[in-house]
Wavefront OBJ file of the C-alpha trace (Angstrom):
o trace
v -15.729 15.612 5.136
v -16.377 13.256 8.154
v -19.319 13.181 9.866
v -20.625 11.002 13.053
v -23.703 8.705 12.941
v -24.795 5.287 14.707
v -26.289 3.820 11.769
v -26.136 0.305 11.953
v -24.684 -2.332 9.385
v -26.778 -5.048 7.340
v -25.699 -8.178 7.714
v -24.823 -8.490 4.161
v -22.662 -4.981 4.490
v -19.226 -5.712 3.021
v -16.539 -4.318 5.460
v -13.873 -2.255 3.850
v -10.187 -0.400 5.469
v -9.598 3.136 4.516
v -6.103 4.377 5.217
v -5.828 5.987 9.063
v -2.806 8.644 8.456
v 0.338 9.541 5.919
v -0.003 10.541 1.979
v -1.869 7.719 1.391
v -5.132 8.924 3.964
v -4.534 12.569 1.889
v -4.115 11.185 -1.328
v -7.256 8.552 -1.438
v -9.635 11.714 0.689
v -9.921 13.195 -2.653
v -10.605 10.037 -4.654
v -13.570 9.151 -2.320
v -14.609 12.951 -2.524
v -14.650 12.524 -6.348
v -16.489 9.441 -6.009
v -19.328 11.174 -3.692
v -18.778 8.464 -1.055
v -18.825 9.908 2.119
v -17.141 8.571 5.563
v -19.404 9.255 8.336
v -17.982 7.903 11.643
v -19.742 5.450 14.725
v -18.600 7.647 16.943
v -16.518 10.586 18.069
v -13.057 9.117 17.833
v -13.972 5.919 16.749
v -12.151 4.474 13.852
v -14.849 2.313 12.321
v -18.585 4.201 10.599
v -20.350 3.622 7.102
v -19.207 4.825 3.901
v -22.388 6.082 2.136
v -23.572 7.117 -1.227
v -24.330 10.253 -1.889
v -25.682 9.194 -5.749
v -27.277 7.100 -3.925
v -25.831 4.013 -5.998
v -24.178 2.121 -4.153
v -25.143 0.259 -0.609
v -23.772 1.563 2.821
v -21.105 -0.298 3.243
v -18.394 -0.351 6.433
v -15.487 1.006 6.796
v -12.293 0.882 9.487
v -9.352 3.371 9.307
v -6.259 1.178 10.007
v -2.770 0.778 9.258
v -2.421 -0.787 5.674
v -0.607 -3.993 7.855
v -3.183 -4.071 10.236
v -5.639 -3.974 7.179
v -3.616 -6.642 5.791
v -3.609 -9.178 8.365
v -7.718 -8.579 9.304
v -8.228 -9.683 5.584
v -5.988 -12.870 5.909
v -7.938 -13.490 8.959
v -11.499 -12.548 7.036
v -12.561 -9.722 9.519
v -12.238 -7.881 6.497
v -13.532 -7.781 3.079
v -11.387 -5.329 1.039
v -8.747 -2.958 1.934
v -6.917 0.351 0.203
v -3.236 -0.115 0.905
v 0.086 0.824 -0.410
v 1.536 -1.736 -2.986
v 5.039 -1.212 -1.069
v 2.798 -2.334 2.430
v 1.493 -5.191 0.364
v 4.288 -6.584 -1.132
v 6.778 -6.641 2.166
v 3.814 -8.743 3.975
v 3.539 -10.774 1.008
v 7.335 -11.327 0.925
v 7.397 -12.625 4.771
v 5.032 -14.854 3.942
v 6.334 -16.330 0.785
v 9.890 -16.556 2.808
v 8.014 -18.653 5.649
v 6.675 -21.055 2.390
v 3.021 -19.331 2.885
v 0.356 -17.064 0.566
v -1.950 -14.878 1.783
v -4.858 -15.252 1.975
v -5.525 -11.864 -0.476
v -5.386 -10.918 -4.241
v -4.778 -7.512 -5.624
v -7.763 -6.291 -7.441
v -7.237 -2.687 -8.452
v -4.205 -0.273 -8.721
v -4.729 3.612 -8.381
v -3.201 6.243 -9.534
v -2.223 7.714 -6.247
v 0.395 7.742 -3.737
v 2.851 6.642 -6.755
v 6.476 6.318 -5.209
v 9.199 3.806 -6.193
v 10.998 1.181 -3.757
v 14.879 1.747 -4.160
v 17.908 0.592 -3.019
v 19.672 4.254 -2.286
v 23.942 4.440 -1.783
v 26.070 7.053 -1.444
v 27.200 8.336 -5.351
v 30.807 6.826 -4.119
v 29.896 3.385 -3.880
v 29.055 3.452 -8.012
v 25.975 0.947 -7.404
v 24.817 -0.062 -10.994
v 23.206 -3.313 -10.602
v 22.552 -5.934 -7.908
v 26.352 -7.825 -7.484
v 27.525 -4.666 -6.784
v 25.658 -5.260 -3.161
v 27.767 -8.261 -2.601
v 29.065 -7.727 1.031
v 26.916 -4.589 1.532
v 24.958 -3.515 4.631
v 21.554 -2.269 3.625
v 18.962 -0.527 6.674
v 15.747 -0.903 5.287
v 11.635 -1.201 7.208
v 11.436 -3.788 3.906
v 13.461 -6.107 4.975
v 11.695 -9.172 3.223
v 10.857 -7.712 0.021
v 14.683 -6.888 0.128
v 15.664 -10.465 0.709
v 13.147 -12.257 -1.294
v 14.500 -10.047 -4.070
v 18.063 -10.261 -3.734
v 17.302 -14.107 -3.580
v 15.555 -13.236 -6.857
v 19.165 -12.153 -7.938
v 20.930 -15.108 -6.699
v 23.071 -12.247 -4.274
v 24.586 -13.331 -1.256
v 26.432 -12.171 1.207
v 24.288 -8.669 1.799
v 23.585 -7.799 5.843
v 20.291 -6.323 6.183
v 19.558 -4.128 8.673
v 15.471 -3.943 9.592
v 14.819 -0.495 11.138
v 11.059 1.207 11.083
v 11.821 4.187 9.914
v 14.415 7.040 9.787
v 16.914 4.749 8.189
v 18.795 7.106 6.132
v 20.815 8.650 9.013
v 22.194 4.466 9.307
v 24.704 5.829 6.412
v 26.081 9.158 7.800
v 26.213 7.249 11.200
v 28.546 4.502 9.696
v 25.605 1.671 10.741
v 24.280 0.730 6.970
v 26.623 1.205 4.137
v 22.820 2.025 1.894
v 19.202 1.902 2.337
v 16.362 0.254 0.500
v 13.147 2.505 0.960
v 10.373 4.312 -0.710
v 11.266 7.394 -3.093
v 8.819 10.100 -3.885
v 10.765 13.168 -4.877
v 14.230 11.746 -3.626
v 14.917 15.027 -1.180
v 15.284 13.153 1.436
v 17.952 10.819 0.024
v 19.536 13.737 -1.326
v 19.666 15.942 1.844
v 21.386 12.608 3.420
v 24.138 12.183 0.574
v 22.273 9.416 -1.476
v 20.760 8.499 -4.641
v 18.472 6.178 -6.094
v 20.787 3.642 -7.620
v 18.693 0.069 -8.065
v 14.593 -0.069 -8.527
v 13.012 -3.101 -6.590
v 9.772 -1.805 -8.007
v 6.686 0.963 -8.414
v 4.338 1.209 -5.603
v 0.761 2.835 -5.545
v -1.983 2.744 -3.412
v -3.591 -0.749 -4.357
v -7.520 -2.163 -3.829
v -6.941 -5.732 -1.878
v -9.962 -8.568 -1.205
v -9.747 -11.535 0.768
v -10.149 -14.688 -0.890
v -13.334 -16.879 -0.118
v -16.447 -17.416 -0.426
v -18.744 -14.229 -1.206
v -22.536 -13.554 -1.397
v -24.426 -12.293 -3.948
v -25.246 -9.245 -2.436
v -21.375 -8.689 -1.191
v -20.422 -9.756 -4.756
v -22.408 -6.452 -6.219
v -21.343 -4.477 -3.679
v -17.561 -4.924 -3.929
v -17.764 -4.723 -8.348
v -20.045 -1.438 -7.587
v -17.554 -0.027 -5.241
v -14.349 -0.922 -7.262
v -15.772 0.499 -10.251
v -16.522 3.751 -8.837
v -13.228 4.084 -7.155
v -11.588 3.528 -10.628
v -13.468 6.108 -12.360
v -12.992 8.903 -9.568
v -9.129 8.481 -9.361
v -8.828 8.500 -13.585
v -10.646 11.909 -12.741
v -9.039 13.129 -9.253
v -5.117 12.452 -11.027
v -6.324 13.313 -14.708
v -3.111 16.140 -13.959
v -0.892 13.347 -13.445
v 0.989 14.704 -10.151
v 0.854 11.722 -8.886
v 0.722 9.187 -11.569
v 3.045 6.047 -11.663
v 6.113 5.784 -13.527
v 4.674 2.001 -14.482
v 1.201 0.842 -13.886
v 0.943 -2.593 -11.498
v -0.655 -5.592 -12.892
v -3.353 -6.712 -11.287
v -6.013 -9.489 -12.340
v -9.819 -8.771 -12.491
v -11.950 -8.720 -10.264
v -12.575 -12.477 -8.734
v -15.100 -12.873 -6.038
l 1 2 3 4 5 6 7 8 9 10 11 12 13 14 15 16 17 18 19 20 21 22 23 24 25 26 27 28 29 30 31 32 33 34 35 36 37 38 39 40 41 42 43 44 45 46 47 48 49 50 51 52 53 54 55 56 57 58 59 60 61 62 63 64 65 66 67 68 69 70 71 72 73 74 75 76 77 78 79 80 81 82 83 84 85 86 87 88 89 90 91 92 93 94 95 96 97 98 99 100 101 102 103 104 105 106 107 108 109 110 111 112 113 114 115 116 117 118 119 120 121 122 123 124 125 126 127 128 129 130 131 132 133 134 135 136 137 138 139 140 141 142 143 144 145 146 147 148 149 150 151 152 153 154 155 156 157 158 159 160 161 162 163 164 165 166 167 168 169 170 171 172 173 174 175 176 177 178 179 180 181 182 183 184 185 186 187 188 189 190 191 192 193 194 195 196 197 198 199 200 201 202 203 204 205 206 207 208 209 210 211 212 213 214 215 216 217 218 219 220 221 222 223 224 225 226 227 228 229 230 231 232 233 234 235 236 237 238 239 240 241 242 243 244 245 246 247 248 249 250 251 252 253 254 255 256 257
């Protein structure tokens, strides 16, 4: 449950991003529910508030709902502390920077249980797709477009036209645009209702715990291990059922401050 307040941050308050919208804002609700942290708004229809406590634990910290790129890009730029984004979110804006020669300036910390989908390149059953020289010469649609190319470079493939669309790309096949897409698969009904099937795995995606890099306090330090840890332990209980579990779990390193 949200609620409003005006309370106002301490200066040693980390700043975290919550999801604003899609599976992901659904799916991570319940793990802060099971955690007993509660979001309480600045504001009527502001997008920024303190996540409290209710064991009364862990410090107030701040929160902002954004869009896991905007999240990405306000820790790069250190406006941020920590972020919940998808892996798939993570990895495309990692991609365009490695292609431009660059790292972010983030580190994976944590990988969750939730919002488990795959990233797949999808064809029509016709076009027999069994492994990645059959996309010689191909035109794939895809709102990934440099986790696509950093991986086909990956593969030493060539000659593949890649078409970036945001969203809605699977009607690029039936309208003669895209000969496949590369996208995110959850149950695959959409691909299927459009005439295609998963035929190549880039990789598994889940919702992900990101930091910036830098320099941390003490305080912030505490805050961010006290946080993490109780996030982990409320999704191993929220998707103990395993709806939603990952077909692999993601690597991630410890917990560096």
């Amino acid at each position: 449950m949200t609620k409003v307040t005006t309370n106002n941050q301490a200066p040693e308050a980390i700043r975290v991003v919550l999801p604003k919208k899609g599976r992901l804002k659904q799916d991570f609700a319940k793990i802060l529910d099971t955690a007993d942290l509660q979001a309480e708004q600045a504001g009527n229809r502001l997008d920024y508030g303190t996540l409290n406590d209710e064991r009364g634990e862990v410090l107030p910290i701040e929160f902002l709902d954004q869009r896991a790129t905007d999240a990405i890009d306000n820790l790069d730029l250190g406006i941020a502390d920590m972020a919940i984004v998808g892996l798939d979110i993570y990895e495309e804006k990692r991609c365009e920077a490695a292609l431009r020669g660059e790292e972010l300036n983030t580190r994976i910390v944590t990988a969750f249980n939730a919002s488990a989908c795959g990233l797949f390149i999808a064809a029509p059953k016709a076009l027999n797709i069994q492994n990645p020289n059959d996309l010689q010469g191909k035109r794939i649609a895809t709102s990934y477009p440099n986790t696509l190319r950093k991986w086909l470079n990956d593969n030493n493939i060539d000659g593949v036209k890649i078409i970036a669309r945001d969203g809605g790309i699977e009607d690029y096949v039936r309208l003669g645009v895209a000969d496949m897409v590369c996208d995110v698969v959850d149950t695959g009904g959409t691909l299927k209702a459009n005439g295609l099937i998963p035929s190549l795995k880039l990789f598994d995606s889940t919702a992900v715990l990101i930091q910036r890099k830098g320099q941390w306090s003490d305080a912030q330090a505490e805050a961010a291990t006290q946080l993490q840890k109780r996030l982990v332990s409320a999704d191993g209980i929220a998707n103990k059922e395993g709806t939603s579990q990952p077909q692999t779990q993601v690597a991630v390193p410890a917990l560096a401050l």
